[in-house]
C-alpha positions in Angstrom: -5.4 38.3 -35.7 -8.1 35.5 -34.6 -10.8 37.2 -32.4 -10.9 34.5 -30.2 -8.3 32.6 -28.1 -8.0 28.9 -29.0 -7.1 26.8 -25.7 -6.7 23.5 -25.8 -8.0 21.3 -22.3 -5.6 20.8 -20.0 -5.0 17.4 -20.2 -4.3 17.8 -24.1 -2.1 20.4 -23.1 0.0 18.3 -20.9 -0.3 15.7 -23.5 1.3 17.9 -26.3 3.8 19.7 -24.2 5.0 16.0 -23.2 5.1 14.8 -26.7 7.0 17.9 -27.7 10.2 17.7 -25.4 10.4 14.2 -25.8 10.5 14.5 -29.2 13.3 16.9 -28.3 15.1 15.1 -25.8 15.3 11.6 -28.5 17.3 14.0 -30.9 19.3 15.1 -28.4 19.8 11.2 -26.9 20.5 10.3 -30.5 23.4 12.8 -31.3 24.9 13.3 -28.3 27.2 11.0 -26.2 29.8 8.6 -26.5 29.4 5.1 -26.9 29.2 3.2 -24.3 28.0 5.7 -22.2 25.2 4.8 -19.8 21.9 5.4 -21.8 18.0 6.2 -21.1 16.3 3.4 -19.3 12.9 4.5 -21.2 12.5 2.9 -24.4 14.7 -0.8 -23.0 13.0 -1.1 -19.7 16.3 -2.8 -18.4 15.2 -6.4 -18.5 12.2 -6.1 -16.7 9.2 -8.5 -17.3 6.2 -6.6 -15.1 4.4 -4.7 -17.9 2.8 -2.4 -14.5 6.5 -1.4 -13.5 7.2 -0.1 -17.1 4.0 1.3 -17.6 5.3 3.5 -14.3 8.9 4.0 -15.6 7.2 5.8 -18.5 4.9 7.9 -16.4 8.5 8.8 -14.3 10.2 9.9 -17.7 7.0 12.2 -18.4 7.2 13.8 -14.6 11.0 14.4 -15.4 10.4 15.8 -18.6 7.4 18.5 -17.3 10.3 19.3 -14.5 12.6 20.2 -17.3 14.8 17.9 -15.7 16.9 14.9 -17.1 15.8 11.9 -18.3 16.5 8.6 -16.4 19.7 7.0 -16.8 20.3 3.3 -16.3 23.6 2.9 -14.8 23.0 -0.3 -13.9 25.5 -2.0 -16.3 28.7 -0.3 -13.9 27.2 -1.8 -10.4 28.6 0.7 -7.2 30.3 -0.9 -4.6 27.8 -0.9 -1.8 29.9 -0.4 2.0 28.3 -2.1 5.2 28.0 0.7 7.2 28.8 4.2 7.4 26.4 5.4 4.8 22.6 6.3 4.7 20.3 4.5 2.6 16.5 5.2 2.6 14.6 2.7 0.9 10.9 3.9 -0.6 9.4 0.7 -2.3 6.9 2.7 -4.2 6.2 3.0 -7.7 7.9 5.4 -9.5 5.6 7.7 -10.4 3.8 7.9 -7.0 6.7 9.4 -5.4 8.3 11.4 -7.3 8.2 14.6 -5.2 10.1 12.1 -2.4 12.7 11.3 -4.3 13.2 15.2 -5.5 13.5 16.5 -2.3 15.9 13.6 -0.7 17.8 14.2 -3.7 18.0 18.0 -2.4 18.4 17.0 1.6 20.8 13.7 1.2 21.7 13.4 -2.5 22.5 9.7 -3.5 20.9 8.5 -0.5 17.3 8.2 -1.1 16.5 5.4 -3.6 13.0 4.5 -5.5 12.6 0.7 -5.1 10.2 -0.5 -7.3 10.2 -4.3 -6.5 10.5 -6.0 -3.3 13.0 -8.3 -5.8 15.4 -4.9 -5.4 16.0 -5.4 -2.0 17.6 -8.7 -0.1 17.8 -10.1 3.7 20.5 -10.9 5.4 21.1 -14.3 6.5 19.9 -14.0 10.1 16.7 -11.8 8.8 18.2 -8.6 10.7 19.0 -6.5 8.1 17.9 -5.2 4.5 20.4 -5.0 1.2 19.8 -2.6 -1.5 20.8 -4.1 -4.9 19.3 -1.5 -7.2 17.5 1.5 -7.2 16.6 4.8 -8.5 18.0 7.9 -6.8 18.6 11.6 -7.5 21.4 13.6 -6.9 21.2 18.1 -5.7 20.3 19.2 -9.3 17.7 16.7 -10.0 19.2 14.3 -12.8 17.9 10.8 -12.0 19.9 7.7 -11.7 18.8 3.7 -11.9 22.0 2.4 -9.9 23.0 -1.2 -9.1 25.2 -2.1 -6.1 27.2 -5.3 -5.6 28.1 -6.3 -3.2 24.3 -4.8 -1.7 24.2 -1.4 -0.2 22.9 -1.7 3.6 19.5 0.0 4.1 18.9 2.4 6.9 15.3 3.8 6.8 12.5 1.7 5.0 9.2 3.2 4.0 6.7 0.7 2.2 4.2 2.4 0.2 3.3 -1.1 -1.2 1.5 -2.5 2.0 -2.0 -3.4 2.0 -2.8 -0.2 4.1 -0.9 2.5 1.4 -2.6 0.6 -2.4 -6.2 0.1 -0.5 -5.7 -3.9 -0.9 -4.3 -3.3 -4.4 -0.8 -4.7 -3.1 0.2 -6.8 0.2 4.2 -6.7 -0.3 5.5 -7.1 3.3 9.1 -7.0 4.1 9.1 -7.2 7.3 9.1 -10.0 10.1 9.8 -10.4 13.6 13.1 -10.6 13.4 14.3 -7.5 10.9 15.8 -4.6 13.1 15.6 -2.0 10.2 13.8 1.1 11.0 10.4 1.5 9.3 8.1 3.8 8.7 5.4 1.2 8.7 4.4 -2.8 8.6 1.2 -4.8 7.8 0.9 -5.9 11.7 1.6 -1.6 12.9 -1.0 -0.8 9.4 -3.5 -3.3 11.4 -3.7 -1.6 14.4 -3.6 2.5 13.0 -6.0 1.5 10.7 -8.5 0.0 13.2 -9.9 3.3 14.3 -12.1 1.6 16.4 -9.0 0.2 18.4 -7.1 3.4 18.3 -10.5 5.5 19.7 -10.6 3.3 22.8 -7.0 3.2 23.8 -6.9 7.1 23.6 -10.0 7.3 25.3 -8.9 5.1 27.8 -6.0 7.3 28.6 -8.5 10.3 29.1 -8.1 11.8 25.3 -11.5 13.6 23.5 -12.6 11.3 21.1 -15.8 11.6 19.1 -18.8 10.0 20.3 -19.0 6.8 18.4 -20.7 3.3 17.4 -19.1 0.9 15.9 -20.4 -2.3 13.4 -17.8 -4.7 14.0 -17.4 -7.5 11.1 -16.3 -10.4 12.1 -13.4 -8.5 14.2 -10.2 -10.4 14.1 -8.8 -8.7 17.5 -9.9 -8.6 21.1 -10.8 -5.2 21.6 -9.6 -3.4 25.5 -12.9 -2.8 27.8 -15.0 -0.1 26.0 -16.5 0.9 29.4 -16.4 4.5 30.4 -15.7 5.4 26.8 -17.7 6.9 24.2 -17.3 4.1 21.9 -20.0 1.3 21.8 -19.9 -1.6 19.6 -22.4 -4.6 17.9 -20.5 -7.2 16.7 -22.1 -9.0 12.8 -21.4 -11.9 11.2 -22.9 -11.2 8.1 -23.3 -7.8 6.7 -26.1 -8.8 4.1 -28.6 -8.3 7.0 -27.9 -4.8 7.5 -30.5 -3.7 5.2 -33.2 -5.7 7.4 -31.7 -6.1 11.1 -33.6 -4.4 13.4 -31.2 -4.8 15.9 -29.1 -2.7 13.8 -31.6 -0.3 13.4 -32.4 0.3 16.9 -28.7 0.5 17.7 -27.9 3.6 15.2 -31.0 5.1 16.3 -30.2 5.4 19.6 -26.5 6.6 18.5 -28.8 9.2 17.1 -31.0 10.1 19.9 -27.7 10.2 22.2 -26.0 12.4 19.9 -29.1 14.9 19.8 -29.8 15.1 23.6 -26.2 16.1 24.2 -25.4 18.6 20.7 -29.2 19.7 19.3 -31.4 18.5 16.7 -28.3 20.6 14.3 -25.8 17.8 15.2 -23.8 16.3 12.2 -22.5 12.6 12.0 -19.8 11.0 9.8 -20.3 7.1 8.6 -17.0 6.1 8.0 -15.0 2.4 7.4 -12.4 1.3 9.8 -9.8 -0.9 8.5 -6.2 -1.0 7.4 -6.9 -0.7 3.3 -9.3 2.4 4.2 -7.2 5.4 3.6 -8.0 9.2 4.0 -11.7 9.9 2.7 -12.1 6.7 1.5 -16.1 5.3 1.9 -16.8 8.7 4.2 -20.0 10.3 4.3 -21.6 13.4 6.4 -25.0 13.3 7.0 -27.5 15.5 9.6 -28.6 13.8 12.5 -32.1 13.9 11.5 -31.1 12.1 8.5 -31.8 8.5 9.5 -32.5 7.1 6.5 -29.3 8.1 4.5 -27.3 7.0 7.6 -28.6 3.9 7.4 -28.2 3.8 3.2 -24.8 4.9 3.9 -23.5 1.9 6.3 -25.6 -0.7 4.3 -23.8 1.0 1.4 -20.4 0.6 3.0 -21.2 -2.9 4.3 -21.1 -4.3 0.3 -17.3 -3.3 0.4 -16.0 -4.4 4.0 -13.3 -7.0 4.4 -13.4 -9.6 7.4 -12.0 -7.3 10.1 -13.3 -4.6 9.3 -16.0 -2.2 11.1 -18.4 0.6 10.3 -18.2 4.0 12.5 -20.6 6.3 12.9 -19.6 8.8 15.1 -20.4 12.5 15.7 -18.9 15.1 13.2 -16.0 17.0 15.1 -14.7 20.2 13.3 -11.3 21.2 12.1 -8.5 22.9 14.5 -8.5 26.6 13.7 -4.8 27.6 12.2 -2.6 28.5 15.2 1.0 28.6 15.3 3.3 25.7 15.5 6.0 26.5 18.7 9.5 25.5 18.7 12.7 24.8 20.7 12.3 27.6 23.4 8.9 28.9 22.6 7.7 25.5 23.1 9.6 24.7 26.1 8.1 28.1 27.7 4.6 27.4 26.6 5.2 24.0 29.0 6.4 26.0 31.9 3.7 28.6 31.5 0.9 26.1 30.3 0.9 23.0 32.3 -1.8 21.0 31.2 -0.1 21.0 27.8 2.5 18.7 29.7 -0.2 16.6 31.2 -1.7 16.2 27.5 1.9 15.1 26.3 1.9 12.4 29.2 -1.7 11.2 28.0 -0.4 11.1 24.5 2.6 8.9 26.0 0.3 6.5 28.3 -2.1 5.9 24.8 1.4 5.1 22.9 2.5 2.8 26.0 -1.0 1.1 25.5 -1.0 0.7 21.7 2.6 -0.8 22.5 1.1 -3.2 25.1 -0.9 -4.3 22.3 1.1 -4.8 19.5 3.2 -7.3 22.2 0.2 -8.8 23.4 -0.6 -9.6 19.0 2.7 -10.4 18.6 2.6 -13.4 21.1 -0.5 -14.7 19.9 0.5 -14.9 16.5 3.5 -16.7 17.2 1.5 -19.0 19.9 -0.6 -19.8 16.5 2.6 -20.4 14.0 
């Protein structure tokens, strides 16, 4: 016996497993079955020409294969029968790969019901722009074996959740299918991702309904909205019109430093700060930084860092660093209707909550008319 262990990196060890069972799975494919029978799509990427999509078929067929779970089958060649109504539909255009672990479990919750769309050329509007089709798509049924399924006539959508936005690829994509006439629910749209992502707009409606928000600045780049009255807020703002000049604008300067000073009378010289980009295609931790307060110099490198990768519309926050929620229990049904009765500011929280949604709604009308006053 060796007197050592050979291991292999991971990555090689993913590599070989994957090469293993699907050199496993293509003797299987090539012995088993009758003809005719519906076949793996991996190998004939069923006619399509978009090198990206089969690039992410194949990284769907690996996830399947390290889930010991069947390949893809294109049954696309026997189209379903797709009814008007009376069955639930949720659309995902996403990648394959990217949402894999979606499509698992609504094969486990609603199997047959929660399709991968790939392309927005999957999907179809009706006439008077009210309604989305499904024409193909790739679902999953209870026990996991995957399905690329056609449907003619189209299968009427129910949900839609667009992970192809602007807002969910970081500006890789910008595949809207919505507009102002389509009544389909939705987890999202490029108008709704404008707003949520515009942290600046969201801090001073919440604040203006009497929410804690951080203390903040803002360096607004040539902001495309009309922002509500910052006034009695923590939020300040300086608008630019040219972020080259943040590496020399005093003005800039003076205004971070007395962010700073602000932040220090009211925490200690111990505060922390977070520089952070405002904008739809800034997702999660994107461009975010944490700095000491004392640390004037890196805050300023950091925002006339982030200023090279702003869009028109965009902003730069600085803000002060607020810490996480300790774990606490999440209350339920009648747990959480007591802690109401017994705990009546939590009511008066949930009303604030419902003013800043009311205002956020305002908005969103208010965008809405101007953009069709423009068209």
């Amino acid at each position: 016996p060796l007197p050592f262990v050979l291991r292999f990196p991971p990555r090689l060890r993913f590599l070989t497993t994957m090469a293993k069972k699907t050199k496993q799975k293509t003797k299987r494919s090539q012995s088993a079955g009758p003809a005719g029978a519906a076949v793996p799509v991996i190998g004939t990427v069923g006619g399509t020409d978009d090198p990206f999509l089969e690039k992410e078929l194949k990284k769907l067929h690996f996830m399947l294969a390290d889930n010991l779970l069947p390949e893809l089958v294109d049954a696309r060649a026997t189209p379903e029968a797709g009814s008007g109504t009376g069955e639930v539909t949720v659309a995902l255009l996403s990648w394959p790969g990217e949402r894999f672990q979606h499509l698992r479990e609504g094969g486990r919750q609603a199997p047959g019901c929660v399709f991968l769309v790939s392309s927005p050329t999957w999907l179809s509007k009706s006439d008077d722009g009210k309604t989305l089709h499904l024409h193909q798509g790739i679902s999953m049924d209870a026990a996991g074996a995957a399905t690329w399924r056609a449907f003619d006539p189209p299968r009427l959508v129910t949900y839609m959740a667009n992970f192809m936005s602007a807002g969910a690829t970081a500006g890789e994509r910008d595949i809207d299918v919505s507009d102002a006439r389509l009544e389909t629910p939705q987890s999202q749209s490029s108008p709704l991702e404008e707003m949520l992502g515009d942290k600046v707009l969201t801090r001073v409606v919440l604040a203006r309904a009497n929410i804690s928000v951080p203390l903040s600045i803002a360096l607004l780049y040539r902001a495309k909205r009309g922002y509500p009255s910052m006034e009695g807020t923590p939020v300040r703002a300086l608008s630019l019109t040219d972020v080259d000049i943040l590496s020399t604008s005093v003005k800039v300067r003076k205004f971070v430093k007395s962010f700073i000073a602000e932040l220090q009378h009211q925490l200690g010289d111990l505060a922390r700060c977070v520089v952070k980009p405002s904008g739809p295609r800034w997702m999660g931790s994107a461009g975010v930084t944490f700095h000491k307060s004392n640390d004037l110099a890196g805050i300023l490198d950091a925002i006339i860092a982030l200023g090279k990768r702003l869009y028109e519309g965009d902003a730069i926050l600085v803000e002060e660093f607020a810490p996480t929620f300790d774990p606490h229990d999440v209350l339920r049904g009648r747990d959480l209707a007591l802690a109401a009765v017994l705990n009546p500011l939590s009511v008066t929280e949930s009303e604030r909550v419902g003013d800043a949604l009311v205002m956020l709604q305002k908005q969103a009308k208010l965008e809405r008319a101007r953009r069709r006053r423009r068209n």
